[in-house]
N, C-alpha and C positions, 0 to 999 in steps of 0.2 A: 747886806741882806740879799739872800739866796732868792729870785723872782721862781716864783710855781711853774712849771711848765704847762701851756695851756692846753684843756681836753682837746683831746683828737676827734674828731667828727666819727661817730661811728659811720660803716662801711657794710653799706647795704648790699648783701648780695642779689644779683639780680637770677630770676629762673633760669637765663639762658646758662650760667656760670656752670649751672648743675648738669649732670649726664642727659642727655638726651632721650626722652620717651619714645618708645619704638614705633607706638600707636600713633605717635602727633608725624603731620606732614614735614617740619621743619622745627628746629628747637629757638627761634629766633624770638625775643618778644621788646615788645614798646610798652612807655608809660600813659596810659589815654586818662589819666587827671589824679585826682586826689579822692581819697578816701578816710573819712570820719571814724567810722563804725565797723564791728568784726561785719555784718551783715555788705556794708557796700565793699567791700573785698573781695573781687571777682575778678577774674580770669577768661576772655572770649579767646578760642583758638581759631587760625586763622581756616578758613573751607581750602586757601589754594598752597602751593609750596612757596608761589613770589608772596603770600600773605604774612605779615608777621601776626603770632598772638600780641595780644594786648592785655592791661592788667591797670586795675585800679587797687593804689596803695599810698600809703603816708609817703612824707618824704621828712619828717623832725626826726628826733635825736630822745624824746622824750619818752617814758616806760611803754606808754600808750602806745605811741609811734611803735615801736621799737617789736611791741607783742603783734600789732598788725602785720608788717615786714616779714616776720618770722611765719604768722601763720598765712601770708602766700605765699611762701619759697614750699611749704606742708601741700598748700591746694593744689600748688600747681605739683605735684606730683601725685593726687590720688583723684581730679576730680576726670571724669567723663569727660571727654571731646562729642560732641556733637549730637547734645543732649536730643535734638528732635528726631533724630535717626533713632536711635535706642528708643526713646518713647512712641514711634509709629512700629517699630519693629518687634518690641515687646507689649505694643499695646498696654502701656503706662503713662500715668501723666509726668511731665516735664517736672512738676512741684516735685514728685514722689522723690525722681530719680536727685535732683538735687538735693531734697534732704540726707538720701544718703550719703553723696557727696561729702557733705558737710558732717554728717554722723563720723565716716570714716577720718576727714581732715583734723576734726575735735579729738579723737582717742589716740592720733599718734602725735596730735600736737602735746599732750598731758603727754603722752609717751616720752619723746624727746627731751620737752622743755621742762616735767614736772612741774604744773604749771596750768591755772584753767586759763583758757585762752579768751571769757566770754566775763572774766572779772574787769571792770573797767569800760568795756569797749562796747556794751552789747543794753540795750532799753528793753524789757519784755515789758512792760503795764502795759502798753494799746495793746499787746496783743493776746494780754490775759482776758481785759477786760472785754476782746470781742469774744474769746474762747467762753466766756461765763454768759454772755447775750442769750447765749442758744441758738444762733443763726450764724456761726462762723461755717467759712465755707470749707471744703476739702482741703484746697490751698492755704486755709490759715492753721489744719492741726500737721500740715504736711511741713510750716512752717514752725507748729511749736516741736514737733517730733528733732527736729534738726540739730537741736541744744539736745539730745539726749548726751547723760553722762556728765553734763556740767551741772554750773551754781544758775546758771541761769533755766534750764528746764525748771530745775527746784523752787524756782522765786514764781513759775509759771502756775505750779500745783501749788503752793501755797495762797497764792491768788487767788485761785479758783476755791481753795478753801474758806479763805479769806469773803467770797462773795458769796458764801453759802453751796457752792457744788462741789460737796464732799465727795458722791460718785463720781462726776467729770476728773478729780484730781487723784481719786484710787485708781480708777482706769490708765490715764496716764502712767502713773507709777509700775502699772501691770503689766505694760504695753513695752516698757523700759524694758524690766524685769525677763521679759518677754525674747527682747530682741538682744540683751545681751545675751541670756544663754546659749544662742543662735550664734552671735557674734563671736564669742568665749570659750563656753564648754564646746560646742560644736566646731569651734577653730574656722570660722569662715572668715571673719578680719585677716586671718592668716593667708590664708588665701586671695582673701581683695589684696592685698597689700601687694602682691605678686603684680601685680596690673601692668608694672613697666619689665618684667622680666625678659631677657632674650628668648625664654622659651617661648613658642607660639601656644603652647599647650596649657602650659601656668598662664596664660592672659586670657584664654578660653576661660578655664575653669575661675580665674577670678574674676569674670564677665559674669557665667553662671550664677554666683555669689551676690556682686550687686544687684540684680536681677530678680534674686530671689527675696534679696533685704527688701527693694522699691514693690513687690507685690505685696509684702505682708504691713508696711507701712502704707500703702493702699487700700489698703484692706481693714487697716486699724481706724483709718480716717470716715470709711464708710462707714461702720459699725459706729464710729461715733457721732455722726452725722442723723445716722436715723436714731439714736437715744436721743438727741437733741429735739427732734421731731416728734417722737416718743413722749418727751416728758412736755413740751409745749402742749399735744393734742390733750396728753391730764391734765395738765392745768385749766385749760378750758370746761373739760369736764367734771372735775372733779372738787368737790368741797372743801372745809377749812379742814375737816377731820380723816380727809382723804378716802371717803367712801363719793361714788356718784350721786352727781347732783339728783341724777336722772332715775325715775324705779326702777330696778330691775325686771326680767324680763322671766314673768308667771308662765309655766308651764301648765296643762291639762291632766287630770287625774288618769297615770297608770290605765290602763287595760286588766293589769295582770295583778296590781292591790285592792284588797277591799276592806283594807281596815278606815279607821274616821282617821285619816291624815288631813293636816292642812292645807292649802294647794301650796306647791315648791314655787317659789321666785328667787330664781337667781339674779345674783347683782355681780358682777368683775370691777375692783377697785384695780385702781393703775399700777399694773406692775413694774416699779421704777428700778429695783433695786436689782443688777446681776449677781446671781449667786449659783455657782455651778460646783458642785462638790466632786470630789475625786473617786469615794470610794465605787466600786464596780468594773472600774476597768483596770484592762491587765493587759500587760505585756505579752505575749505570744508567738513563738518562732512559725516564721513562714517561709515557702520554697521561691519567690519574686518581691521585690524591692527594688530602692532604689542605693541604699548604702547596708554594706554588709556588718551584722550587729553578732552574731552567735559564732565567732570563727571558728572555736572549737568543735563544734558541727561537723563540718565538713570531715571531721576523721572518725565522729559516733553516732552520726546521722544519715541513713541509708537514704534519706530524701533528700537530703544538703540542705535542711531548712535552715540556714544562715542568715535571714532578712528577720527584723520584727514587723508586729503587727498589732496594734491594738482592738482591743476589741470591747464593745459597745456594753454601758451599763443595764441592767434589767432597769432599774426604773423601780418607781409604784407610783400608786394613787394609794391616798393616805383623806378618809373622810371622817373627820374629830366631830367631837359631840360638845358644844362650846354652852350646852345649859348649864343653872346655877351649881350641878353637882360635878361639872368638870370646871374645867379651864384651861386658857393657852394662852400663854407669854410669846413675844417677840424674840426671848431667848430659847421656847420651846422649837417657834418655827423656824429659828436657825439652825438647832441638832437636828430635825428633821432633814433638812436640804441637806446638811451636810452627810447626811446615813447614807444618801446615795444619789448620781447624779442625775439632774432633770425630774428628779418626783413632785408628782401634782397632789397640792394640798388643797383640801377642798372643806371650810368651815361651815355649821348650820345650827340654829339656834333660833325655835319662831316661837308663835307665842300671839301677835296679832289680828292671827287671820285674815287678813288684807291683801289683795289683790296688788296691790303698788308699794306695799312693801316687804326689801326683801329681807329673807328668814337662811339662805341661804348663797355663800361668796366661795370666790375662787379665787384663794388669796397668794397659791403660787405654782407657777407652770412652767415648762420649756426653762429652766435655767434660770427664773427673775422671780422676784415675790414681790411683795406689796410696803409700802414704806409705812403704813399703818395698819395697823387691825381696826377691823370695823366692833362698832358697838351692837354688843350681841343681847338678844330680849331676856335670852334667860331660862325660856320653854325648852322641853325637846319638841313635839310636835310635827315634824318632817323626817325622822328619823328611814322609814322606808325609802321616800320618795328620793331623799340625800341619797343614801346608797346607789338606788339604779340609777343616778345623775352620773355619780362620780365613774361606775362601770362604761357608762358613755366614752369617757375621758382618755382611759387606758390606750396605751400605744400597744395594740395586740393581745392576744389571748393569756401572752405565759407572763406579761406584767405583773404583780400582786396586789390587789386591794386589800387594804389594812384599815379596819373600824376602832378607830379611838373611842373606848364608852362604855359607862360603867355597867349595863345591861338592861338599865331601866327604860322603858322607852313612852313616850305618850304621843296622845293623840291632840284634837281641836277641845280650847278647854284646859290642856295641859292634863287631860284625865288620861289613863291607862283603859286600855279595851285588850280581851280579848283576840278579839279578829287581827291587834297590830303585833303580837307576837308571831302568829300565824304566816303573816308574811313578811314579817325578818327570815323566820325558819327560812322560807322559801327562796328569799333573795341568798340567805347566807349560803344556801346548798346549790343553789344553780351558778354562783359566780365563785363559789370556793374563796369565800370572802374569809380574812382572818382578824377574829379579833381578840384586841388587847385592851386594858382597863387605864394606862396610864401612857404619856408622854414618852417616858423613858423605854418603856418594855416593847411602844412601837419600834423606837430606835435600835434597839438589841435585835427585835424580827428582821427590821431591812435588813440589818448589818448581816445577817443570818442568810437573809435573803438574797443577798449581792454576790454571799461566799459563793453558794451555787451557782452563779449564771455564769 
């Protein structure tokens, strides 16, 4: 009987085996212990030339082992030397830049090995479960950002799903979404990837690169940071129904109306929800830049505008009539925001005549709207007063205000007067206010409205 021949140990390559990095002071490295987890897989370069780098990594035979081993022979080829130098120099934090580190080691490890590098190897729950707390720090989405592009970010958003923070795990996703383009369509991985090139110029401009990755993943972590802030201060404030605990805040009767209006009290429920619509802005050739986009310019364009430039949506304020004879869905105020980007929606509906409560809400602004609608009386009754609120609101003169409403209007009482037509007319002709009778036909004015600006 033939005896098997017995497995050969596999044959770990060590960093030094590989080509030497131009950037590093010496290509020499030691083993400083052992390492579990994709996460304790690091690489410290040494500050002197007699210094050797040092590297925590498996030392078995087994898949696990085996995928660790493989993704530091990756890091040690893409990750940053002397991560506190770049972060005082760029004025970024240490977290940011290693997460791209790790961003870049993960895309060329699936690169190579076909193969997710964080199947196996990698725990996210503690670190979902601080991400969904609402008080994780910079450092901890600097840290979930790092998995981007694996199975393990995906286990991080469904978590957050999973714990109820459907926006925390859409953002994420966006953020992704985000920075591959960046990385991809834009070809700056291509670029990083250059980092050990003999040219000094390719190590430049893949320096540029990281650089630019670790700003805007700093930049993502803020913005997440203050929604988290954001949505703690509503909860404190804010009801089971998500309007405020608190009255809204009664304004004094107009100078410039003299019909029987209610008095106005506005109320602002928590605007929780990011929604920023695309339509309004446009591409546009310009003569300065930063990367050349219009090439064919340069031979039809007597100004060489070769650079784009985007340019800024008009906007509107959109003030709807939410009494018994209109109405407005949550799918309404979605085609709104999405007709154009940043418009402020402004709902009013009284009916109680009461000082402490309010008859009218500002239910979405600046890019975010409200994750409930409030419960509306039913009256018109503020019908004026709404108006010159919402003109208030407008970001400049050539903004549009758009009145959703069927033309009826009343006063205190819910009765019609008179005098309250009188100064519609008024408002309507001094603010070049437009209006329309339904939901959708708002939507077709913005859209109208966007074309021109």
């Amino acid at each position: 009987m033939v005896k098997p021949k017995p497995k050969k140990a596999r044959v770990v390559v060590a960093p030094e085996t590989l080509p030497p990095r131009p950037i590093l002071k010496q290509n020499a490295y030691a083993s400083a212990g052992e390492a579990y987890s994709l996460d304790d897989v690091t690489i410290t370069y040494g500050t002197a030339k007699l210094k050797k780098n040092t590297y925590l990594a498996p030392t078995g035979n087994d898949k696990r082992a085996e995928t660790l081993q493989d993704y530091l022979l990756v890091l040690s080829r893409y990750q940053l030397p002397a991560k506190e130098k770049y972060s005082k120099q760029w004025h970024i934090q240490e977290t940011a830049i290693e997460a791209v580190n790790r961003i870049v080691a993960n895309l060329r490890y699936i690169h190579v090995f076909s193969e997710d590098p964080t199947v196996g190897t990698t725990q996210v729950e503690l670190l979902t479960t601080v991400l969904a707390s609402g008080t994780a720090s910079i450092a901890a989405y600097h840290k979930a950002y790092q998995y981007m592009g694996t199975k393990a970010y995906i286990k991080i958003t469904d978590g957050l799903r999973d714990a109820g923070c459907y926006e925390a795990a859409d953002a994420m996703l966006e953020i992704q979404d985000e920075i591959y383009r960046c990385l991809y369509k834009n070809h700056w991985l291509d670029a990083m990837s250059k980092i050990n090139s003999n040219s000094k110029y390719s190590r430049k401009d893949a320096l540029r690169y990281f650089k630019a990755t670790a700003e805007r993943l700093e930049r993502y972590a803020d913005s997440a940071r203050e929604a988290d802030r954001e949505r703690q201060e509503g909860d404190e404030t804010s009801g089971e129904d998500g309007e405020l605990s608190e009255p809204g805040k009664a304004y004094p009767k107009d100078s410039r109306l003299h019909g029987n209006w209610e008095q106005l009290v506005v109320a602002k429920p928590e605007l929780g929800i990011n929604h920023t619509g695309k339509l309004g802005r446009r591409t546009i050739a310009a003569d300065s830049g930063r990367e050349p986009h219009f090439i064919n310019r340069i031979a039809t364009d007597p100004d060489k505008r070769i650079f784009k430039r985007k340019t800024r949506a008009l906007g509107a304020v959109v003030v709807i009539d939410c009494s018994g004879s209109m109405s407005l869905s949550s799918d309404d105020l979605d085609r709104l925001l999405r007709a154009s980007t940043g418009a402020t929606v402004l709902a009013y509906s009284g009916g109680h005549n009461n000082p402490e409560m309010p008859n009218c809400w500002v239910i979405a602004r600046k890019g975010r709207m409200t994750r409930y609608l409030p419960h509306f009386p039913g009256s018109n009754a503020v019908d004026g007063p709404a108006l010159l609120y919402g003109c208030q609101l407008r970001n400049g003169s050539q903004q549009p205000i758009i009145w959703v409403c069927d033309g009826h209007v009343t006063g205190i009482g819910d009765t019609h007067y008179d005098n309250l037509d009188v100064d519609i007319a008024m408002i309507k002709r001094r603010y070049h206010i437009h209006q329309v009778r339904t939901v959708p036909e708002a939507e077709t004015l913005m859209k109208r409205l966007q074309g021109r600006s």
